[in-house]
DRENNU-650930 format. One record per residue: residue in three letters; chain; residue number from 1; y, z, x of N, C-alpha, C, O in turn. Coordinates in nm, 2 decimals. Each point is the difference from the previous one (the first is absolute). Layout:
N
R  ALA  A  NUM  Y  Z  X  Y  Z  X  Y  Z  X  Y  Z  X
...
END
This chain:
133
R  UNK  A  1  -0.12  0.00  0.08  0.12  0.00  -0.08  0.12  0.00  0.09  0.04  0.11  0.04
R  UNK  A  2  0.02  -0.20  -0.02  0.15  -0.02  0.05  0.12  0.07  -0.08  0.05  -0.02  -0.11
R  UNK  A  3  0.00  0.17  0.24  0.12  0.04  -0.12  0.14  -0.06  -0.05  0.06  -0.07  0.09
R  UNK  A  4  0.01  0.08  -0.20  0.06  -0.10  -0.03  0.15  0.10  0.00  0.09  0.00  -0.09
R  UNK  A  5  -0.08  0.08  0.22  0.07  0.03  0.06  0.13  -0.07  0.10  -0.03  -0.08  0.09
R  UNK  A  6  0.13  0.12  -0.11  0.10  -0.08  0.08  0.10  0.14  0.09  0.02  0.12  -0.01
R  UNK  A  7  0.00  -0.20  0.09  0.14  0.10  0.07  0.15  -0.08  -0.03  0.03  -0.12  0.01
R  UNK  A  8  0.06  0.25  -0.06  0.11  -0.02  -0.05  0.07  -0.05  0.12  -0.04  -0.01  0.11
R  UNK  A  9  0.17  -0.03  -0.15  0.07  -0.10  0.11  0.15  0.10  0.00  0.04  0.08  -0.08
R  UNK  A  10  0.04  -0.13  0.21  0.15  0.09  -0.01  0.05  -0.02  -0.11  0.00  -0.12  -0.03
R  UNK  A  11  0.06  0.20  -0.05  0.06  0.02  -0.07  -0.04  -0.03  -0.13  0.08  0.00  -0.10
R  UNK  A  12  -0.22  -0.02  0.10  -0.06  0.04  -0.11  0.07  0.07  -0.11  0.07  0.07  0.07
R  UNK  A  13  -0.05  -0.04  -0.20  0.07  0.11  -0.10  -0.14  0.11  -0.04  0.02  0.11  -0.06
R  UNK  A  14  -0.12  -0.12  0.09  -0.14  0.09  -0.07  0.01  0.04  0.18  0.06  0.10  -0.01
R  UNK  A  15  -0.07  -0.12  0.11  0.05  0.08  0.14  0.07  0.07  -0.01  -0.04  0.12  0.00
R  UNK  A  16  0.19  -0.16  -0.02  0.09  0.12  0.00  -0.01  0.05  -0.12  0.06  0.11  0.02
R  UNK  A  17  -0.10  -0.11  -0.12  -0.06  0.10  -0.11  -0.10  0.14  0.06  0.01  0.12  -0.01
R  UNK  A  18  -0.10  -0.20  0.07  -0.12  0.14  0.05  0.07  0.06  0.14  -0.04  0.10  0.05
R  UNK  A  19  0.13  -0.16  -0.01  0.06  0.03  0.13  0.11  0.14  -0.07  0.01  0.12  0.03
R  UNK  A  20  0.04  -0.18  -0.09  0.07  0.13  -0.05  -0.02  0.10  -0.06  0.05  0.11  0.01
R  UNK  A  21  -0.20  -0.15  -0.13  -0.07  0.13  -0.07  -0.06  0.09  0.11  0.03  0.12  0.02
R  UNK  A  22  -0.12  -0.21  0.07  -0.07  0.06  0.14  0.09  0.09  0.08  -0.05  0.10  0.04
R  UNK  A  23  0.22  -0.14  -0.01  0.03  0.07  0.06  0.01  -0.05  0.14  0.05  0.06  0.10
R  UNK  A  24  -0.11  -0.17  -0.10  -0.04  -0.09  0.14  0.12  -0.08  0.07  -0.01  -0.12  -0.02
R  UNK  A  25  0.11  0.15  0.08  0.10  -0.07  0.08  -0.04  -0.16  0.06  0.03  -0.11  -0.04
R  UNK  A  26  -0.13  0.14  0.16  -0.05  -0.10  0.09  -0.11  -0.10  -0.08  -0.06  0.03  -0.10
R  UNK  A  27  0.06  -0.13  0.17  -0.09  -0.09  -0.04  -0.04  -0.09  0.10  0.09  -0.04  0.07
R  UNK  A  28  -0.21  0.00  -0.03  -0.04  -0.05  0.07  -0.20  -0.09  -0.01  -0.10  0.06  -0.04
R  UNK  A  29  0.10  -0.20  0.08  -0.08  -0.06  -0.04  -0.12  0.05  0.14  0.03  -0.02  0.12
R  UNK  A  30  -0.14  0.08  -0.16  -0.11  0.00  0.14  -0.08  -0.08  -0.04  -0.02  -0.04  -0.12
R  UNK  A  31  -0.07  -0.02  0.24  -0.13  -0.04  0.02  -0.10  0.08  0.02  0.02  0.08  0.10
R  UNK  A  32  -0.15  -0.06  -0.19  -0.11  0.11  0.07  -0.03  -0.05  0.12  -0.01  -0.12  -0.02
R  UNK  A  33  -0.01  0.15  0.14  -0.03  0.01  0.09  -0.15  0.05  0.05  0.00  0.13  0.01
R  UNK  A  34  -0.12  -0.19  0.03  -0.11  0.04  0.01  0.01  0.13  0.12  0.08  0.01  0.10
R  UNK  A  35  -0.16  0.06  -0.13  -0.01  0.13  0.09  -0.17  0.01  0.00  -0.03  0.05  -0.11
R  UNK  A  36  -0.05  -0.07  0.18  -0.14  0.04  -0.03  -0.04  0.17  -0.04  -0.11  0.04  -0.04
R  UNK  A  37  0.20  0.02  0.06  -0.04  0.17  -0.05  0.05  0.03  -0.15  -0.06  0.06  -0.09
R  UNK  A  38  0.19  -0.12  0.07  0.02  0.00  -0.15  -0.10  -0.05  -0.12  -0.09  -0.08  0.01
R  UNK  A  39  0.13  0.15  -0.11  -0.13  0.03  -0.15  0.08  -0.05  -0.12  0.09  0.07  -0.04
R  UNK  A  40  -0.13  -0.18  -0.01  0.06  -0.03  -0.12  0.06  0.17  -0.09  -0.05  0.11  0.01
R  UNK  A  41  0.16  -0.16  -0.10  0.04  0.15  -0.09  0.04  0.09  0.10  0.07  0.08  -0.07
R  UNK  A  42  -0.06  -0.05  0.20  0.00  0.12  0.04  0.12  -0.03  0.12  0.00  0.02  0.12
R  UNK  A  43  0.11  -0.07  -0.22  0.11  0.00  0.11  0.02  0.16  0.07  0.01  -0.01  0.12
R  UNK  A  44  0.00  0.13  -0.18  0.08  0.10  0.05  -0.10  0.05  0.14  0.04  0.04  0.12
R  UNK  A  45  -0.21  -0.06  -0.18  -0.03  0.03  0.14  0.02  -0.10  0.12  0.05  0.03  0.11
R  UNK  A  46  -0.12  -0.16  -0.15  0.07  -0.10  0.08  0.11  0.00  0.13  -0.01  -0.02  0.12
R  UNK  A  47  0.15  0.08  -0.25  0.11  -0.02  0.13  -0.02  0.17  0.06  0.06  0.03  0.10
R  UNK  A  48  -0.13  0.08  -0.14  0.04  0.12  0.07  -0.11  -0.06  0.15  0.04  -0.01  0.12
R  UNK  A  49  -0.17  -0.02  -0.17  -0.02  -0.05  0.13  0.02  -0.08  0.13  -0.02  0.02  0.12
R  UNK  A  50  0.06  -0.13  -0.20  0.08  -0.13  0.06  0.09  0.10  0.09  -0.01  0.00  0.12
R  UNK  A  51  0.09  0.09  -0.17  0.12  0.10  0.06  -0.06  0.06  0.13  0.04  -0.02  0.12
R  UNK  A  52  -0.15  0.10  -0.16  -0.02  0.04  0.14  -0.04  -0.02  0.09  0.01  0.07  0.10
R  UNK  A  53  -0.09  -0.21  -0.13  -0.07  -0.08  0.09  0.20  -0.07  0.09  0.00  0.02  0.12
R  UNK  A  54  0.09  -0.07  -0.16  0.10  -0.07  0.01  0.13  0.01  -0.02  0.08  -0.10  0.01
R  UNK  A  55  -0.06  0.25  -0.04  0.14  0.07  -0.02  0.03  -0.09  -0.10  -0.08  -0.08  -0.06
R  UNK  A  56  0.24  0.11  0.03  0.06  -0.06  -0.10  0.03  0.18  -0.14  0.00  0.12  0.02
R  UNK  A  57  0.02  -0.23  -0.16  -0.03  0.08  -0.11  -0.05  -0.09  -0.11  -0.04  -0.11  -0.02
R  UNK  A  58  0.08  0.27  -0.09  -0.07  -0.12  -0.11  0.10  -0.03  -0.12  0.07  0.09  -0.05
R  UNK  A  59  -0.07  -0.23  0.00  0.13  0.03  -0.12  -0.07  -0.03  -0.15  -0.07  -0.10  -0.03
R  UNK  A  60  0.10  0.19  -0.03  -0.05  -0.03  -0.15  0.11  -0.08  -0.11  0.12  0.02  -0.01
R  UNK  A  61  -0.19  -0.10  -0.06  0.05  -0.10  -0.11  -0.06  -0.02  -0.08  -0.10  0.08  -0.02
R  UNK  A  62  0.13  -0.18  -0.06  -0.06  -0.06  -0.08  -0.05  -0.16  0.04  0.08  -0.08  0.05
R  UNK  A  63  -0.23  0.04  -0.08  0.05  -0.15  0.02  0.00  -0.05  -0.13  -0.08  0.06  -0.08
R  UNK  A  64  0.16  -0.19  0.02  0.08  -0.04  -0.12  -0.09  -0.12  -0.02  0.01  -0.09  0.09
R  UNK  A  65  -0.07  0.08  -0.19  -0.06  -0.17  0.00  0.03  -0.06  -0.22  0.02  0.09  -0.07
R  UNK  A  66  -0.02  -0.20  0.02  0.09  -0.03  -0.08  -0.13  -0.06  -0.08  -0.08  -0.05  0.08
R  UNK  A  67  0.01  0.03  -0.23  -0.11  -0.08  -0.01  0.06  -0.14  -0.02  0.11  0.00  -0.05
R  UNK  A  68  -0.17  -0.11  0.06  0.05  -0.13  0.00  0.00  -0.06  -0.15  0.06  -0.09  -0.06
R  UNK  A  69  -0.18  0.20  0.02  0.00  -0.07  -0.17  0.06  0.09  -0.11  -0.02  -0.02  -0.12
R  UNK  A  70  0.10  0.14  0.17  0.03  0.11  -0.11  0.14  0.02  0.06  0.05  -0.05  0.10
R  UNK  A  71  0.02  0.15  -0.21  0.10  0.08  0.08  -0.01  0.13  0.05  0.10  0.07  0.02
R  UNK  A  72  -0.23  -0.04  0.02  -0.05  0.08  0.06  0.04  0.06  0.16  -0.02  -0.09  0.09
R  UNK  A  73  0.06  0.21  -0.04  0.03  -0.04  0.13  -0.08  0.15  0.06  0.02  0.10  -0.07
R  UNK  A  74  -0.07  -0.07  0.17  -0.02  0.11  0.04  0.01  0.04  0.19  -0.02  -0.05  0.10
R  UNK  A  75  0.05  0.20  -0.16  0.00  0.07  0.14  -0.09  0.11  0.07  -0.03  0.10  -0.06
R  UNK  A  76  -0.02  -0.14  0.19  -0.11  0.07  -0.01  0.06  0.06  0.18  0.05  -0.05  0.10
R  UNK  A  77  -0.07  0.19  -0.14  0.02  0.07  0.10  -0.07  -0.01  0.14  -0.12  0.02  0.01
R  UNK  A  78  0.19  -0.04  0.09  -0.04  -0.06  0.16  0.04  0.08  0.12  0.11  0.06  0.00
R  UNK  A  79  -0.18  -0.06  0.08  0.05  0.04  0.13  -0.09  -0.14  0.11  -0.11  -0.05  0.00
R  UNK  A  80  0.27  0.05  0.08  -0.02  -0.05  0.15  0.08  0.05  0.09  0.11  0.05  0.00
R  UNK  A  81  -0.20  -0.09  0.11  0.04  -0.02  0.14  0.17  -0.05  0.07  0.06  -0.11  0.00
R  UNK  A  82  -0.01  0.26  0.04  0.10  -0.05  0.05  0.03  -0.01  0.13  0.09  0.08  0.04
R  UNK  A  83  -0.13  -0.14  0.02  -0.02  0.02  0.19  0.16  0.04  0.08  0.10  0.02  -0.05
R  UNK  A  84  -0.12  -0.02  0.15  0.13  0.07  0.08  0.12  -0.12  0.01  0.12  0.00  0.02
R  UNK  A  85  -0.18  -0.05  -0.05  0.14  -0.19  0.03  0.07  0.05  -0.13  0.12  -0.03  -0.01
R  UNK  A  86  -0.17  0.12  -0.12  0.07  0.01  -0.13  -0.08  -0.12  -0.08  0.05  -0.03  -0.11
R  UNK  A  87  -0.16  -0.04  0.16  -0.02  -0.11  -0.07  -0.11  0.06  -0.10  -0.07  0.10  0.03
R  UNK  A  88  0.05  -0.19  -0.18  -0.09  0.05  -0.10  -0.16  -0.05  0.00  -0.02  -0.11  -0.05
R  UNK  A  89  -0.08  0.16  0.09  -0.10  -0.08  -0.01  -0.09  0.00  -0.08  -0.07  0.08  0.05
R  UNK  A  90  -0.02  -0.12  -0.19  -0.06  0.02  -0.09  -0.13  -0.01  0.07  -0.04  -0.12  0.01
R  UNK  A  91  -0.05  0.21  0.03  -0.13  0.03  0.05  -0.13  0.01  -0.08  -0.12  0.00  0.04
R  UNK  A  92  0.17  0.00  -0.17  -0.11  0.01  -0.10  -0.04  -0.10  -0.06  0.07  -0.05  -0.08
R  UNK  A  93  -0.20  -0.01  0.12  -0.08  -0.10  -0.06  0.00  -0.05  -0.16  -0.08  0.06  -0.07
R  UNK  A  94  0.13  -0.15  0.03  -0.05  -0.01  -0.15  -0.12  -0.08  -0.06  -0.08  -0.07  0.06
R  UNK  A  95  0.07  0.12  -0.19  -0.17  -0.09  -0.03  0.07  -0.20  0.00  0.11  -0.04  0.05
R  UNK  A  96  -0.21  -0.02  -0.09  0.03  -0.13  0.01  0.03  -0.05  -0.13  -0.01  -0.12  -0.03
R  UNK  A  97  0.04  0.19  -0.03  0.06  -0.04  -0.14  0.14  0.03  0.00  0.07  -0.04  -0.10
R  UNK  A  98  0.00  0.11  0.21  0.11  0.05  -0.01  0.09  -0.06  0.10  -0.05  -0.04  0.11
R  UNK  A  99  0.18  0.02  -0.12  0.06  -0.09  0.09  0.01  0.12  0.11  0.02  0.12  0.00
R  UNK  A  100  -0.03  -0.22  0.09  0.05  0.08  0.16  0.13  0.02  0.09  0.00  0.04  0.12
R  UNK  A  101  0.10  -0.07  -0.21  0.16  0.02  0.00  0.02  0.06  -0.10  -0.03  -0.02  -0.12
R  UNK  A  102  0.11  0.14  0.17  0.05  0.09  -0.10  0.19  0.02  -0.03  0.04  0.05  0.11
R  UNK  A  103  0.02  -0.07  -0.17  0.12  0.11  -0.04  -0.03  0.10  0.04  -0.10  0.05  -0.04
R  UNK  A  104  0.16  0.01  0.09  0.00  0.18  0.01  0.16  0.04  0.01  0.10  -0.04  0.06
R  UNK  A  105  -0.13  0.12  -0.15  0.13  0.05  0.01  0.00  0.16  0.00  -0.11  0.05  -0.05
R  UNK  A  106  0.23  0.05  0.11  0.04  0.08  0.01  0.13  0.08  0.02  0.10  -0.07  0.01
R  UNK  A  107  -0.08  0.21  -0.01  0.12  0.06  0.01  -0.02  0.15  -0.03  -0.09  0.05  0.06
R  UNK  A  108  0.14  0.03  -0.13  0.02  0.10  -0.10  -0.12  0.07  -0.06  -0.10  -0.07  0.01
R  UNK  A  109  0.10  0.16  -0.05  -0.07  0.06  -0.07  -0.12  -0.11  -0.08  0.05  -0.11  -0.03
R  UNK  A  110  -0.17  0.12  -0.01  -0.04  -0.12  -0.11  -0.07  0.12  -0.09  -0.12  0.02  0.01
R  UNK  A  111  0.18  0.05  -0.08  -0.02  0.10  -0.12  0.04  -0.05  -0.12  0.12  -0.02  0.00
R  UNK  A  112  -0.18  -0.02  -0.11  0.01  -0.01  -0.11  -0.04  0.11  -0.11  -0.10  0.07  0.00
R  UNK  A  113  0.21  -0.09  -0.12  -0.03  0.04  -0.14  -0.02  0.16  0.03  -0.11  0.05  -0.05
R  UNK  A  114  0.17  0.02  0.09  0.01  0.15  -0.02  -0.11  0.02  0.08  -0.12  0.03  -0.03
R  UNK  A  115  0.19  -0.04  0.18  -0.08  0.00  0.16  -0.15  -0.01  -0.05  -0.08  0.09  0.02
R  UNK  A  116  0.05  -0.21  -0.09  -0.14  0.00  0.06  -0.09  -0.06  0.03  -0.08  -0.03  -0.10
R  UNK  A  117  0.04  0.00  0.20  -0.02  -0.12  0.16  -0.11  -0.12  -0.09  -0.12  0.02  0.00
R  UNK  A  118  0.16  -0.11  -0.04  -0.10  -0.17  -0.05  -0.04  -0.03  0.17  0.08  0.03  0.09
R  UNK  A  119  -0.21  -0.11  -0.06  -0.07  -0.02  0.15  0.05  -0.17  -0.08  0.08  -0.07  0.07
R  UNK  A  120  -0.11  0.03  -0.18  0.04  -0.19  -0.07  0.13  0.05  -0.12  0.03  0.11  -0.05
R  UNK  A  121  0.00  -0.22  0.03  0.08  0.02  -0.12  -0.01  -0.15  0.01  -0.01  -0.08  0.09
R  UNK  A  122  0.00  0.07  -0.26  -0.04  -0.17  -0.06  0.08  0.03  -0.10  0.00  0.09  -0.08
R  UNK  A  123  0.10  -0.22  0.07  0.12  -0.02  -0.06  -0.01  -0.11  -0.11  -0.02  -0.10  0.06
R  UNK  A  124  0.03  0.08  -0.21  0.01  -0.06  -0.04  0.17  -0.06  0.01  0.09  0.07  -0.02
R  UNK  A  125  -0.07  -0.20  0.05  0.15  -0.01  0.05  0.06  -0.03  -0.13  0.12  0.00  0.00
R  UNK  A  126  -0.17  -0.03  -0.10  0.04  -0.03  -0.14  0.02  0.13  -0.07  0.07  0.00  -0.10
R  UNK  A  127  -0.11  0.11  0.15  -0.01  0.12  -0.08  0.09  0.12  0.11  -0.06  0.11  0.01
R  UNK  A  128  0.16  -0.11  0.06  0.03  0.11  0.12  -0.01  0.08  -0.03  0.06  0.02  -0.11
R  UNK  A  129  -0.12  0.10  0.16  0.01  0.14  -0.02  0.11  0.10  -0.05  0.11  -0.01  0.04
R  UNK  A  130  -0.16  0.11  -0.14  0.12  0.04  -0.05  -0.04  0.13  0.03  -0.11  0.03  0.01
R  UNK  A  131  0.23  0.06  0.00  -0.05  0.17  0.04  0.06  0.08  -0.11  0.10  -0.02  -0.06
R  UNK  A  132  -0.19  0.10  0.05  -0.02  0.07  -0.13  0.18  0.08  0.05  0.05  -0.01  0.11
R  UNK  A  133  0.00  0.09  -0.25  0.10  0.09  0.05  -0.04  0.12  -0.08  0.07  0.10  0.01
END
């Protein structure tokens, strides 16, 4: 099954939509990058090891992907590799159904809805979220 997933483009309007709910300033497009020790799903251990094997740190985001046949868009909570140059590296393997360029974005806090922590958030973009008062 081929996913019928896309990555959003600059200045996308559903980007800066989840950029601003998220709380996410930065944006930036990675390539996964093969690492033979990394484990699909398991970015957080991934980069803590990658770290100590290779200094650096780790930055958490979201990576952002858009569906091509809905107005569907979602964000699914990420960590990568940030090596000493400041550069971002995505070390975590994906399945083959899933694109291997990511959106990732970051910044700020990513707490939602009366602090409390979503790992995806799936957006109908026809329906935006409304917060209770």
């Amino acid at each position: 099954m081929i996913s019928d997933t896309v990555l959003p483009v600059v200045g996308d309007v559903r980007l800066l939509e989840i950029q601003k709910l998220l709380k996410c300033h930065h944006t930036e497009w990675l390539t996964v990058e093969n690492h033979p020790a990394s484990h699909t799903t398991q970015c957080h251990q991934n980069v803590a090891e990658h770290i100590q094997r290779h200094q650096g740190t780790a930055q958490l985001g979201y990576n952002i992907m858009f569906s091509e046949n809905s107005t569907k868009w979602t964000a699914i909570q990420h960590c990568v590799w940030r090596d000493n140059q400041q550069q971002l590296h995505d070390i975590t393997p994906v399945k083959s159904t899933q694109l291997n360029s990511h959106c990732f974005i970051w910044g700020n806090t990513a707490k939602l809805f009366h602090n409390v922590f979503f790992d995806t958030v799936t957006i109908n973009y026809n329906y935006p979220i409304q917060r209770l008062r």
